[in-house]
ZARO-63220 format. One record per residue (C-alpha): z, x, y. Coordinates in steps of 0.5 Angstrom, whole numbers. Layout:
N
+-------+-------+-------+
|    c3 |    c1 |    c2 |
+-------+-------+-------+
|     Z |     X |     Y |
...
+-------+-------+-------+
This chain:
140
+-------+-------+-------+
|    c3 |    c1 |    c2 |
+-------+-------+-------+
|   -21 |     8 |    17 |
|   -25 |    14 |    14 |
|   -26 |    21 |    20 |
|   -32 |    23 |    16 |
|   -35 |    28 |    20 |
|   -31 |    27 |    25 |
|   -28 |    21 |    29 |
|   -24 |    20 |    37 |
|   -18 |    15 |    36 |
|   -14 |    12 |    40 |
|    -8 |     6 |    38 |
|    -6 |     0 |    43 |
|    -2 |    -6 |    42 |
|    -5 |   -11 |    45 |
|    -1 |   -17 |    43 |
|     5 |   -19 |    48 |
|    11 |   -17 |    43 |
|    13 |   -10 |    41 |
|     8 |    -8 |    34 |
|    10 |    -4 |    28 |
|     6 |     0 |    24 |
|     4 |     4 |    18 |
|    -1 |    10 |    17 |
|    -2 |    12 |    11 |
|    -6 |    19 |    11 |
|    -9 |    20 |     3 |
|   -14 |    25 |     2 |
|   -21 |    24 |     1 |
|   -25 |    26 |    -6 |
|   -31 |    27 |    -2 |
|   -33 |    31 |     5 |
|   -38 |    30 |    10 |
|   -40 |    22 |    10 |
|   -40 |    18 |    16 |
|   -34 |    15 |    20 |
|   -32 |     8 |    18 |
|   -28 |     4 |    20 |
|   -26 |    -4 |    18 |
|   -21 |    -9 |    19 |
|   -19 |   -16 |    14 |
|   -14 |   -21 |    14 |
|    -8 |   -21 |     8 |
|    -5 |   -28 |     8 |
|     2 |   -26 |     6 |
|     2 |   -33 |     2 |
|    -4 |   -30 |    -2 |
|     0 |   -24 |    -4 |
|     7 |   -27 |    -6 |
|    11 |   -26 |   -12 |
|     6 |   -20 |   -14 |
|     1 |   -15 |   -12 |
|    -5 |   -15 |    -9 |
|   -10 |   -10 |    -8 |
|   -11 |    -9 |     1 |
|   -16 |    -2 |     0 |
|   -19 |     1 |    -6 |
|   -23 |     7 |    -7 |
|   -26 |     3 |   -14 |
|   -32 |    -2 |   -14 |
|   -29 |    -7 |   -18 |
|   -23 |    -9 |   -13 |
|   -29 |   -12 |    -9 |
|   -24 |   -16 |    -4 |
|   -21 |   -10 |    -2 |
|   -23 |    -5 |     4 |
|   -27 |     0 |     1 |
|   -23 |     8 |     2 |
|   -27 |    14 |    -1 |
|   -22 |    16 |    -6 |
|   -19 |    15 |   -13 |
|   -13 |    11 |   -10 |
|   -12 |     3 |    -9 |
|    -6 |     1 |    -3 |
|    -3 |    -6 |    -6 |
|     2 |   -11 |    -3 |
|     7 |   -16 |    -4 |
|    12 |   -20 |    -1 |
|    18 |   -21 |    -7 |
|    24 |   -27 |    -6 |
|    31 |   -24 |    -7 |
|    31 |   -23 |   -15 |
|    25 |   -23 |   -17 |
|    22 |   -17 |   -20 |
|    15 |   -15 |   -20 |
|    10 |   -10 |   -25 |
|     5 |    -5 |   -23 |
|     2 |    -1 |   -29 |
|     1 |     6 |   -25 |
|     0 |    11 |   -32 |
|     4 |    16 |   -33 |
|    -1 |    21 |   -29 |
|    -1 |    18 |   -24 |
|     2 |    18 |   -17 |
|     5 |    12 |   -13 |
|     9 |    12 |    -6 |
|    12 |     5 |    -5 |
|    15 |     3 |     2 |
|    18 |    -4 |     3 |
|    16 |    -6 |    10 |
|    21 |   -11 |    11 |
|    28 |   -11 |     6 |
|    30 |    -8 |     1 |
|    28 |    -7 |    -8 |
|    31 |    -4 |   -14 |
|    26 |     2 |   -16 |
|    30 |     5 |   -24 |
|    37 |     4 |   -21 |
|    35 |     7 |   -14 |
|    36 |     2 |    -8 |
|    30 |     3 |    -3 |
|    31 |     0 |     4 |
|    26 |    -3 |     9 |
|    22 |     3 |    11 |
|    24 |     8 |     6 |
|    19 |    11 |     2 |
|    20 |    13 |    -6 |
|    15 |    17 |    -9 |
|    14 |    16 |   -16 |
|    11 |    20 |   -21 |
|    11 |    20 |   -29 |
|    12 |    13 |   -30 |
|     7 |     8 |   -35 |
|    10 |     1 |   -32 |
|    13 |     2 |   -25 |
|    18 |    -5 |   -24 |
|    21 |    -7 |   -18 |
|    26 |   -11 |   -16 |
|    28 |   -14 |   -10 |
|    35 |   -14 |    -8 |
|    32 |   -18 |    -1 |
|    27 |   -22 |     2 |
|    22 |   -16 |     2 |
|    15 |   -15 |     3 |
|    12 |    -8 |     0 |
|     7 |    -3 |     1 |
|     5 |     0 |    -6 |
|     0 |     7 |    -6 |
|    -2 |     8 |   -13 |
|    -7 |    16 |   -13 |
|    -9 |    21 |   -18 |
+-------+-------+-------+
């Protein structure tokens, strides 16, 4: 979703069980476009052992939701033990959050809805320690 010059909103569950949520607010690089807003499916089989990329401000990611900003949100599910690459160059940022189980970051254990911000790192490299399945920011 994009605010553009202005939105109303508002969020319901209107599933039968209890919902769980991520809003990631990124900051656009440009003002005054037209509210957007758009929705797809990620299988989680499609995106197993390694990142895919979910939104992206990049015309190259065609299959990503489109975003208005130099920045991609990637996801990945990791069976316990494997490990996974993304190359972030060192002036870049990244803020990864497992949203389900627990990974290795440098050493630095990061567990189920934790958030790491990580900066100054060519190669980031994440092990998970559990089933896990995480979410990835990479901004300038």
């Amino acid at each position: 979703m994009s605010a553009g010059t202005g939105i109303t909103h508002s969020e319901y569950n209107l599933e039968p069980g209890e919902t769980q949520i991520f809003q990631i607010w990124i900051i656009p690089t440009g003002h005054g476009k037209a509210p957007s807003w758009g929705a797809r499916p990620f299988p989680r089989e499609n995106r197993a052992g390694h990142f895919v990329t979910l939104a992206s401000g990049y015309d190259s990611d065609a299959d990503a939701l489109p975003i208005r900003t130099d920045a991609r949100v990637l996801g990945a599910t990791l069976k316990a033990g494997q490990t996974v690459e993304y190359v972030l160059g060192t002036e870049r940022f990244a803020y990864l959050v497992p949203a389900t189980g627990a990974v290795e970051i440098d050493g630095v254990r990061v567990n189920a809805r934790d958030g790491a911000a990580i900066s100054k790192t060519d190669t980031l490299r994440v092990t998970a320690l559990e089933d896990a399945e995480i979410v990835l920011v990479d901004a300038a």
